[in-house]
C-alpha positions in Angstrom: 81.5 180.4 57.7 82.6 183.4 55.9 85.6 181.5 54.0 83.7 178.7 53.5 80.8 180.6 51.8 83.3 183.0 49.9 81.8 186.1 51.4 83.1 188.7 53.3 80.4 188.8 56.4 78.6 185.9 58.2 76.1 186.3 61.1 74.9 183.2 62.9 72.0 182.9 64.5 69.7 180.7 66.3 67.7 179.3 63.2 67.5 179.1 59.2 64.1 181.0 60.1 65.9 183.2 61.8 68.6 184.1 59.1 65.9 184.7 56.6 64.3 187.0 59.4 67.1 189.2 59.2 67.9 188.8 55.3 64.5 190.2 55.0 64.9 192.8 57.4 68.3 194.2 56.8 67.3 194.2 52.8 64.6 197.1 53.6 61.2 194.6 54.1 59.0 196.1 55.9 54.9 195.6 56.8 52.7 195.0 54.1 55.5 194.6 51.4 55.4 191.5 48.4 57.7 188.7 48.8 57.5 186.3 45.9 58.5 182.8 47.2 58.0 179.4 45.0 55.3 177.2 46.0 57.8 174.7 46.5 59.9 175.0 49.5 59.1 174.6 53.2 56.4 176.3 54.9 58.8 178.2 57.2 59.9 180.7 54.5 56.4 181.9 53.9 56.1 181.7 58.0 58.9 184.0 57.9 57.9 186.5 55.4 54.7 186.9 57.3 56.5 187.3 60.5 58.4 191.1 59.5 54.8 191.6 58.4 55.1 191.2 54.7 52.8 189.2 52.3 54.1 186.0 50.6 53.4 186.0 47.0 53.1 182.5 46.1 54.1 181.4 42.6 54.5 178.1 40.5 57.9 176.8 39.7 59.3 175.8 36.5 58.3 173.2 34.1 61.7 171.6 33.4 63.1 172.3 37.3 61.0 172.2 40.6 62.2 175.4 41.4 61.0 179.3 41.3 60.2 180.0 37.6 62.2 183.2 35.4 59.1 184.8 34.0 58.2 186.8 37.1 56.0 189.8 37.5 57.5 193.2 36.9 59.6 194.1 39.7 57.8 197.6 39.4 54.9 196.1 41.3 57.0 193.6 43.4 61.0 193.7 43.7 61.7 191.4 46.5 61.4 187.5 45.9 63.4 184.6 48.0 64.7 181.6 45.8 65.2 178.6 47.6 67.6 176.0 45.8 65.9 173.3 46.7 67.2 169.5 46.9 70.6 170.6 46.1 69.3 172.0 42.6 70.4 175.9 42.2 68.6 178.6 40.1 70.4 181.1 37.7 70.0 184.4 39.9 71.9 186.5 37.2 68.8 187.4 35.1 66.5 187.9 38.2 68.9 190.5 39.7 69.5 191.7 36.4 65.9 192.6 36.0 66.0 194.6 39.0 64.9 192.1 41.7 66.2 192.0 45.6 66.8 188.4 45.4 67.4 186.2 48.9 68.9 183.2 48.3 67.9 180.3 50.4 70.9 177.6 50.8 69.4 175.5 52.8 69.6 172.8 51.2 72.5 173.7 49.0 75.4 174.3 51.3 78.3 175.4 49.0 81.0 178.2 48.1 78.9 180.9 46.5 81.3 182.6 43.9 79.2 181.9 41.4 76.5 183.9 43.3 74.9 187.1 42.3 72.9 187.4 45.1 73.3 190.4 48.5 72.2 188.1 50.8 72.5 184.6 51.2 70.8 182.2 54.2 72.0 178.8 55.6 70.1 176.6 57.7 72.2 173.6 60.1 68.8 172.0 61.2 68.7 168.1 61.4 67.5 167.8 58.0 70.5 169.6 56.5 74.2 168.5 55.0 75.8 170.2 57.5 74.0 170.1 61.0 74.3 171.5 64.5 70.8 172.2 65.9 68.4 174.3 65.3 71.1 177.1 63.5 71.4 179.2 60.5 73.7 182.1 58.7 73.0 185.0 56.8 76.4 186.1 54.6 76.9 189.2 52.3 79.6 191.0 50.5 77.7 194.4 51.3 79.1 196.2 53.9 75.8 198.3 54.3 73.7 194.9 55.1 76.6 194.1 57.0 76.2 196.9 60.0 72.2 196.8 59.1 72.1 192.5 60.5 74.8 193.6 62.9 72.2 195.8 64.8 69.6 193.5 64.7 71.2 191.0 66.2 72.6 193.4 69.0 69.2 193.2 70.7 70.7 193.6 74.2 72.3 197.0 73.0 70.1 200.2 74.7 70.0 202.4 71.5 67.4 203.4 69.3 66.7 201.3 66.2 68.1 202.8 62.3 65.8 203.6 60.0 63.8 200.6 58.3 64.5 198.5 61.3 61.3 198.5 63.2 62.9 196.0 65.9 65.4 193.9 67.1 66.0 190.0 66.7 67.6 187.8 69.9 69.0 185.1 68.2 72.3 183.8 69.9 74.0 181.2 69.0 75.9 178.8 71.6 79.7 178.0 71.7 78.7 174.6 71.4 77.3 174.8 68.5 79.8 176.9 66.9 82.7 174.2 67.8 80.2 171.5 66.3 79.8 173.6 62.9 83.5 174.2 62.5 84.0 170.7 62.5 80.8 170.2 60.1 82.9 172.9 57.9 86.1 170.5 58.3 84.5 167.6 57.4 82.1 168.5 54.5 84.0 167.8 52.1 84.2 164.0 52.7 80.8 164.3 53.5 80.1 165.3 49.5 82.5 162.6 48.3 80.6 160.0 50.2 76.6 161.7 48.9 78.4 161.9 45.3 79.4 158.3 45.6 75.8 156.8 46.8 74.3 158.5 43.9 76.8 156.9 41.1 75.8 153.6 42.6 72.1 154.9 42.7 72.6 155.5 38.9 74.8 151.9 38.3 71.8 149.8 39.6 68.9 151.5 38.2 70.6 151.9 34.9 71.1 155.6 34.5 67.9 156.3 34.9 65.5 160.0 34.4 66.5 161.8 37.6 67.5 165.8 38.7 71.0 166.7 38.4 71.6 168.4 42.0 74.6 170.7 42.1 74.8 169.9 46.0 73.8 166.1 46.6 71.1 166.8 48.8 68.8 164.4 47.6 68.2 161.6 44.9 65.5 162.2 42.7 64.6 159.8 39.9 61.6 161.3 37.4 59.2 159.0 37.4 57.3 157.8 34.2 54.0 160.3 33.6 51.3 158.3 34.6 53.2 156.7 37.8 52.2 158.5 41.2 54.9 159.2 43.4 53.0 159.3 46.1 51.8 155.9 45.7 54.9 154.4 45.0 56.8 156.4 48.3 53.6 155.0 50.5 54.4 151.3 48.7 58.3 151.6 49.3 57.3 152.7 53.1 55.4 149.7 53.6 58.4 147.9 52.9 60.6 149.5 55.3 62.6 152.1 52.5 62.0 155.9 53.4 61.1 157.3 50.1 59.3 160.6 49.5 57.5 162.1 47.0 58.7 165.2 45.7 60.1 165.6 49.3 58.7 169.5 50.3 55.6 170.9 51.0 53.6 172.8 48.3 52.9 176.0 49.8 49.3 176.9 47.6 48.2 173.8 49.3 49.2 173.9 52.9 48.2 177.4 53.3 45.2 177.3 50.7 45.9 180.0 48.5 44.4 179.7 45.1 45.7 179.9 41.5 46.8 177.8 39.1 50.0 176.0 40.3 50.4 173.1 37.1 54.4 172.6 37.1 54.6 172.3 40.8 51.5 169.7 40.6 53.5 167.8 37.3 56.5 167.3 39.7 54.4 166.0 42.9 53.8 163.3 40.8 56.9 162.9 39.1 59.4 162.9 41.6 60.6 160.5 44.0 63.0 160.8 46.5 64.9 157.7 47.4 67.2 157.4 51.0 70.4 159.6 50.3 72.9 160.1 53.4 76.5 159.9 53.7 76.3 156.9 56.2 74.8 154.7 53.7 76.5 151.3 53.3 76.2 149.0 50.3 74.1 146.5 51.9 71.6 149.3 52.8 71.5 150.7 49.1 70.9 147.0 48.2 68.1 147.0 50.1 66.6 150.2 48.8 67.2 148.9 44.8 65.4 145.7 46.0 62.6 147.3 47.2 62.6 150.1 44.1 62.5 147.2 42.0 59.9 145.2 43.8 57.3 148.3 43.6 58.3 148.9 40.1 56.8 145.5 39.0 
């Protein structure tokens, strides 16, 4: 895991929530700290900030990406923030980190070499959802030896010695053999994997004419922008009826599962705007067919 992210550590552990347990922890989060996490991105990263003890700080994304927006507060008042690259799209961390942020970067749903990454810590997830799956299992990685030994005692829980400073207790976490085996064959294989995503989506783009859509740097999912005016959710619920999986947006807004107010616009622009359509590396022609068809049929 460590060659295939380009870093010089890896920990596994049990769970994505999990490894952003630990990123948290071993970057110095303690009770009662701010954590600035995008609205959109799955409920477990704000389950997880809350679970060291911290408070999420919930923010709108940007207007031209549905991801965590560059105008941030002063990281006087808060310096830690998680950016989630979600559906395969990735953020610029370069002028957070410049600014003076302790940014987490959340993979999980862009599973890639990092060297383009500015970030300490990293976190992958390998849930069922994911590119690369094996279970219910996730990975912190880091170049910085200090992290390093910080995530190694955490995840020593079974060790009888008295917790370091800032590390107010320990994290069990294991990881089976099993599923190690079934990730370095995920590892092997990932790259035919990509070839086959990267191919669905040229034939996505063929058949619907190159249409509006996200750019993902991993080809986690297929988004087309939809027309303002057009409702995803409405046309996901039509395309359902019709047998086709399609999603709206396809996360949770975080303001509106756990009710937090404020003014969230962008995030609310792109729950109507984007649609997800069926993306998976087992796709056959006659399937994607199928899914065109049906896109077409709703379009009407």
């Amino acid at each position: 895991m460590a060659d295939f992210s380009g870093r010089m550590y890896a920990h596994l552990v049990g769970s994505g929530f999990q490894a952003l347990q630990c990123a948290l922890l071993a970057s110095g989060v303690q009770a009662g700290v701010p954590v600035i996490v995008p609205t959109v991105t799955c409920p477990s990263v704000f389950h997880a900030v809350k679970s060291v003890g911290a408070e999420p700080v919930v923010l709108d994304v940007a207007a031209d990406i549905p991801l965590l927006a560059a105008d941030l507060p002063s990281p006087d008042r808060i310096r830690h923030v998680i950016v989630p690259h979600m559906f395969g799209l990735v953020r610029d961390l370069a002028p957070l980190i410049d600014s003076g942020y302790r940014v987490i970067e959340d993979c999980a749903q862009a599973q890639r070499p990092l060297c383009d990454s500015a970030a300490q810590l990293s976190v992958f997830s390998f849930s069922p959802t994911k590119l690369q799956t094996i279970g219910y299992a996730g990975a912190v990685v880091t170049d910085d030896p200090v992290l390093h030994a910080r995530m190694q005692h955490l995840l020593e829980a079974d060790e009888a010695v008295q917790c370091i400073e800032g590390l107010p207790f320990r994290l069990h976490a294991p990881v089976s053999d099993f599923q190690c085996a079934m990730l370095n064959e995920q590892l092997r294989r990932y790259p035919q994997t990509l070839r086959l995503r990267h191919k669905w989506m040229e034939r996505y783009d063929q058949l619907l004419g190159e249409p509006d859509r996200m750019h993902p740097v991993v080809p986690f999912r297929y988004q087309l922008i939809l027309e303002p005016g057009r409702d995803s959710r409405a046309f996901a619920s039509a395309m359902r009826e019709r047998g086709v999986m399609a999603w709206p947006l396809g996360s949770s807004l975080l303001h509106e599962v756990f009710n937090i107010p404020g003014e969230y616009p962008n995030a609310e622009r792109w729950r109507h705007q984007l649609l997800s359509l069926p993306l998976h590396e087992g796709l056959d022609e006659r399937q994607l067919q199928r899914v065109f068809s049906c896109y077409q049929e709703v379009s009407a």
